[in-house]
N, C-alpha and C positions, 0 to 999 in steps of 0.2 A: 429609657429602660423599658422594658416588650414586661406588658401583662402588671397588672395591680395586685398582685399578690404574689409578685417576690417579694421572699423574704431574706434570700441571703445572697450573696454576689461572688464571687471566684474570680482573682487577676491573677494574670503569669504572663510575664514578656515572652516564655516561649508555651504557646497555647495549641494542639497538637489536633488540628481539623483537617478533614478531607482536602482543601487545599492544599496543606502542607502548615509547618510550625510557623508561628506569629505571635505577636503580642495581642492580647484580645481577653473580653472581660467577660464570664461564663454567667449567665443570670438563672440560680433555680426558684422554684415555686411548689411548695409541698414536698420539699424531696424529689422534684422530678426537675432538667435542663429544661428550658422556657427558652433560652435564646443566648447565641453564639455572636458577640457585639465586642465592636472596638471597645481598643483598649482605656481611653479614656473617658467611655461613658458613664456618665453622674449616678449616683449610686442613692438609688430610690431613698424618701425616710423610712427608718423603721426597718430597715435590711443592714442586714449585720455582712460586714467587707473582708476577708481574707483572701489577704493580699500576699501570694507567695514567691514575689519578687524574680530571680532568672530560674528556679525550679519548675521540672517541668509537669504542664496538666495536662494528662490524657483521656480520654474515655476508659472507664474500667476496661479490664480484659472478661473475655468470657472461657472457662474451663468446665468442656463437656466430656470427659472422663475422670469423674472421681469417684473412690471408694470410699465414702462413709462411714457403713460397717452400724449404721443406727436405725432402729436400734437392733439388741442382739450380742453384735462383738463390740462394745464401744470399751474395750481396753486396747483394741488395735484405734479406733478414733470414733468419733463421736461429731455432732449435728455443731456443737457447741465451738468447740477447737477445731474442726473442721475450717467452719465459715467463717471465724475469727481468723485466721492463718491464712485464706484467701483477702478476705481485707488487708490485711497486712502486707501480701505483696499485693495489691492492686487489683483482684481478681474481685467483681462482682456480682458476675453471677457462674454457679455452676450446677452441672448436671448431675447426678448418684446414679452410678451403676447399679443394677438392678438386683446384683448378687451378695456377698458376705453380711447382709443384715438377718437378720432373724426376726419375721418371716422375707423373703424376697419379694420385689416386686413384680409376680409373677399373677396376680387378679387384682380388682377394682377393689378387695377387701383390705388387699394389704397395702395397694398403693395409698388406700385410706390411712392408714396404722401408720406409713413414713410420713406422711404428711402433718399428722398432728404432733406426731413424735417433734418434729422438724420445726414445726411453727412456731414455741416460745425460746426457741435456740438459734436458730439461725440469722446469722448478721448481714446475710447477702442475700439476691435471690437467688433460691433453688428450685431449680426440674429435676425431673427422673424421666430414668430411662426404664420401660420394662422389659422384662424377660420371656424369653419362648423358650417351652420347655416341651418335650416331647408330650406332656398332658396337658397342657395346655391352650390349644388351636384352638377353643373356644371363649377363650378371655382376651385375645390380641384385640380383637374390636371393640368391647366392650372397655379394657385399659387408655387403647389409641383415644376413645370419646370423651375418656375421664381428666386425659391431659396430659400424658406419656409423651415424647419426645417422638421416641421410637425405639425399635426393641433390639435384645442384645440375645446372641448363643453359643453354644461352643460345637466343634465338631469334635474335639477332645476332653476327656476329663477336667472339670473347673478346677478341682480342689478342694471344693463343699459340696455333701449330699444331695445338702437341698436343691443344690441346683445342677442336675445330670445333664448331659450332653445331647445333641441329636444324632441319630444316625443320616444317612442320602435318602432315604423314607420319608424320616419327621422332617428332614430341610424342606426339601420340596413342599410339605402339607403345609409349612410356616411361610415358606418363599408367595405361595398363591392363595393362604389367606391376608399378609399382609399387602400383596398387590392389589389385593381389591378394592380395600380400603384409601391405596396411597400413601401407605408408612412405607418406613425405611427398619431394614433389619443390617443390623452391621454383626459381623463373624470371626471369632478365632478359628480359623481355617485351617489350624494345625492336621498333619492328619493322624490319627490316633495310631495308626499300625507303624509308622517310621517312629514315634516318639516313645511306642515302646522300647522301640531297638534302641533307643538312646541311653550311654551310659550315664549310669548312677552316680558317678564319682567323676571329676576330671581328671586328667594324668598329673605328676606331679607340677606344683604352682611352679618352680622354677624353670621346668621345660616349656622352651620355645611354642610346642603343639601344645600347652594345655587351653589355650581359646578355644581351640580346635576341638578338644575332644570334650570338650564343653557342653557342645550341643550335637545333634546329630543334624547336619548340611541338608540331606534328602527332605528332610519335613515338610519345608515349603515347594522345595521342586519335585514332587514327586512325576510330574509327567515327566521330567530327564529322567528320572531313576531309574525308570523302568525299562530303559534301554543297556543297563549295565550288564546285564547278564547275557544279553544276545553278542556284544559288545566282548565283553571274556570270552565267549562259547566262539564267537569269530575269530580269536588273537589265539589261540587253544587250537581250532581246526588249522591254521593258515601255519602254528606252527608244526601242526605234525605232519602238513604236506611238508615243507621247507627237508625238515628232518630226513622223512620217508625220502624227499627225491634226492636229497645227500650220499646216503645208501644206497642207493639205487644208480647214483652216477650219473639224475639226472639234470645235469645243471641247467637247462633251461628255466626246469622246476625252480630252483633255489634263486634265480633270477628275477621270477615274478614271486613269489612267495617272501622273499625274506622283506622286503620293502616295503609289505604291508605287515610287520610285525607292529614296532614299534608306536604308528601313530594310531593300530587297534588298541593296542595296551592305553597309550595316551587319554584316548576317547573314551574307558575304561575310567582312567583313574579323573578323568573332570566330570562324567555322569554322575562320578559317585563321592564329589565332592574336596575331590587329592586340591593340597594348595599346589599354588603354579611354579613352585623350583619344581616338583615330582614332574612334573606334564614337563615342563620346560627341557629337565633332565633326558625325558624320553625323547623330547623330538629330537636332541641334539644327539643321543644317541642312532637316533635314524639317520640324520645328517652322515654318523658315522658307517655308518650301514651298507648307503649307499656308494660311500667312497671307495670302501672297501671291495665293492665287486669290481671293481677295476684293479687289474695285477700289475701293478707298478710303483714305482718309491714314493712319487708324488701322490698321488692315490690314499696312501698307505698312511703319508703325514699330515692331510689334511682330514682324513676320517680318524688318527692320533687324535689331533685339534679338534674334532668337531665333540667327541668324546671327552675328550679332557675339560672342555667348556660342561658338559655333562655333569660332569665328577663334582667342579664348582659348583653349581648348583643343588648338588647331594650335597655338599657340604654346606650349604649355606640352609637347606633346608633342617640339614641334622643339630646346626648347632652349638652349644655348651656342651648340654648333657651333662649337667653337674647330676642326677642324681646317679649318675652308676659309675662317676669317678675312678673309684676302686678298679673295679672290672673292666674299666677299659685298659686302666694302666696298664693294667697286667696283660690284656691283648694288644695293646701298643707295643709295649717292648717285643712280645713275640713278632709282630707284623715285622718290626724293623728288623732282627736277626733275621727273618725270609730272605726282605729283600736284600737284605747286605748279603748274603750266603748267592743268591741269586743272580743277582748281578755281576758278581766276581767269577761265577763259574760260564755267566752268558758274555763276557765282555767281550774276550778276543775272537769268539766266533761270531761276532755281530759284523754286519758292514760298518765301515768305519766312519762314515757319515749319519748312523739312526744309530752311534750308542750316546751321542748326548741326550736326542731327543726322546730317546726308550728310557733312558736313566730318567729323564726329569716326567714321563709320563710313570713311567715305575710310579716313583716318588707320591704324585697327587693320588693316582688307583688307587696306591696303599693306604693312604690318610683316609680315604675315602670307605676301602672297606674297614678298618678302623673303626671312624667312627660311626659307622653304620648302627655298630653294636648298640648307642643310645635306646634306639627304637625297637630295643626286643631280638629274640630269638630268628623271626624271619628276614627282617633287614640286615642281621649280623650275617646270615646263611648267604644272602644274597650278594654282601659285600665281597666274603669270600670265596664265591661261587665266581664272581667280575674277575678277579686276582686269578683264579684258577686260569681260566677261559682266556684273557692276554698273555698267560704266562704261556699258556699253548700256543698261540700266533707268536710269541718270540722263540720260543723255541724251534720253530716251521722257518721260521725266518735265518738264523741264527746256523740251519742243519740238523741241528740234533737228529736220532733216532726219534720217531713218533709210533702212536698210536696207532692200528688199521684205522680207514676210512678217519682220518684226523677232524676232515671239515667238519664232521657230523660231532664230535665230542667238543669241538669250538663252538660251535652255535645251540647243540645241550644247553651246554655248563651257563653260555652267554644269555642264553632264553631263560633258562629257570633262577637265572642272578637278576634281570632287569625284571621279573614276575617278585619273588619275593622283595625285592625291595619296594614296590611298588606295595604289595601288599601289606609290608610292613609298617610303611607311613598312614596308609590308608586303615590299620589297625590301632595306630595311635588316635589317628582323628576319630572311631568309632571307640573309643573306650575300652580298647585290648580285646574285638571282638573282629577276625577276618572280614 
């Protein structure tokens, strides 16, 4: 047995060392490991043996993010319960964030005040971490010397007065006093202008988006973010060329332009955080897009299909929507009187090969702008804006009498249907805020 002054001895068949697990006999001395020895070595006199049979022994863990709160707020927790509760699951030593005590440790007077606070409480060891504060750049050194870990800040609001946030000014002045030194400053790097925009409330707990609207997506990507508007401002120009050269008769125009609608929009709605039915929805409506400039049946069913995969995905993105039950019902039954009235008056003028497949895309569009309505005022606009706009390519199809310049009210209706619904999911995830 290693060293004359163990006093007590640790067995476990499974003994948890850098090798790996083994049977092995842990020898301390004053409270500190002495030595890591097979399992069957004699057990000095005078040392007390616990012996914990196939249970396993490991080295404490160590937990260097904890809040304290001591002293100051010790009804949220305390030095006491704290370090007891790390014992308890296995935890021995941990580190106290710098902040929610009263005073913070934010200079060498107060990192004094936690420490004595801490010393006839504490059952484990404890470090601290100190705090950089915008008034502060002349204590980080003076704290690092005292026995600080290293330091802690926010770039957004903490929560507590006492401890206000840095602006890109105080970062930097903290960033190159504590490099001088060779600390470490660790960061909530939220950025404070996106988390304003963050709503208050999530959307209702039953809807699918309320994760989503939870938090605001942009906060940590802000370098994506900031291409979302250039990103709209391009999907916006490209479609008023598309539009203007419709009118104009110029289909070259509508050839290069309309193919970049869709995956503008797309780019759009992933800078700006849209989950991926919305994006998905859109490129497969591009798929459809492009089927369509070609004037032929096969053309025509396969950008059906490439759209209808679309619609799935609006549908999968939309839903239950149990909270507006009600209101949909009641736009449900209207949607289905449309299409039933619809289809009976487009039947016999259809090729008699595309009335299955028009009936059964009918059928999903309608479900689709349906349930659209979950998501609000502009996704309901949007659904039935979709509904519109095929209703007009069946009826181009079908013969009917049309509208002047028809292309141009087909790809309207279809442009400002794929924008608000886009917009409308994208205002669920933002907490009913475009």
């Amino acid at each position: 047995m290693s060293g004359p002054d163990v006093n007590l001895v640790l067995r476990s068949t499974r003994v948890v060392t850098p090798e790996g697990t083994r049977p092995a006999t842990v020898a301390v001395a004053g409270g500190t490991i002495d030595a890591v020895l097979p399992y069957d070595t004699e057990v000095p006199a005078g040392a007390r043996l616990e012996d914990f049979g196939d249970d396993v022994l490991l080295p404490g863990l160590v937990d260097t993010h904890v809040h304290v709160n001591d002293p100051g707020r010790t009804e949220w927790e305390g030095f006491w319960t704290a370090t007891r509760a790390a014992a308890a699951g296995g935890i021995t030593t941990l580190l106290d964030m710098p902040l929610n005590s009263l005073p913070p440790t934010t200079t060498v007077e107060n990192l004094r005040i936690k420490q004595q606070v801490a010393a006839p409480k504490a059952h484990v060891d404890t470090g601290f971490w100190g705090g950089a504060l915008p008034s502060n750049v002349k204590d980080l050194r003076p704290l690092y010397e005292a026995g600080v870990f290293g330091f802690k800040c926010f770039l957004s609001p903490s929560g507590v007065e006492e401890f206000p946030e840095l602006d890109q000014e105080q970062l930097a002045r903290s960033l190159a006093e504590i490099a001088g030194f060779g600390g470490l400053l660790i960061v909530h790097a939220e950025d404070p202008h996106h988390l304003a925009d963050a709503p208050q409330r999530p959307g209702p707990g039953t809807h699918p988006m309320s994760a989503t609207a939870s938090r605001p997506a942009p906060s940590g990507t802000a370098g994506a973010g900031r291409f979302a508007r250039p990103l709209l401002g391009a999907f916006l120009v490209a479609a008023a060329v598309d539009l203007t050269g419709l009118l104009a008769g110029l289909d070259t125009v509508h050839l290069v332009a309309k193919p970049l609608l869709m995956p503008l929009l797309a780019a759009y709605a992933a800078v700006r955080g849209g989950p991926r039915p919305l994006i998905a929805a859109l490129l497969f409506g591009w798929g459809g897009d492009v089927f369509l400039l070609a004037d032929n049946d096969l053309a025509f069913l396969l950008g059906m299909g490439s759209f209808a995969v679309g619609h799935v995905c609006y549908l999968t993105l939309f839903g239950r929507g149990q909270a507006r039950t009600r209101a949909s019902l009641a736009a449900g039954i209207a949607y289905a009187v449309v299409l039933a009235v619809f289809l009976v008056l487009i039947w016999s003028d259809l090729p008699a090969e595309l009335r299955v497949p028009v009936a059964g895309y009918s059928l999903l569009l309608t479900a689709m702008a349906w349930r659209a309505g979950v998501l609000g005022r502009y996704a309901a606009a949007g659904g039935a804006l979709f509904l519109l706009s095929d209703a007009l390519i069946a009826t181009g199809i079908a013969e009917w009498p049309r509208l002047p310049a028809p292309d141009f009210w087909v790809m309207l209706t279809y442009i400002a249907a794929q924008l608000l619904l886009a917009l409308g999911v994208l205002r669920v995830g933002r907490g009913g805020r475009p």
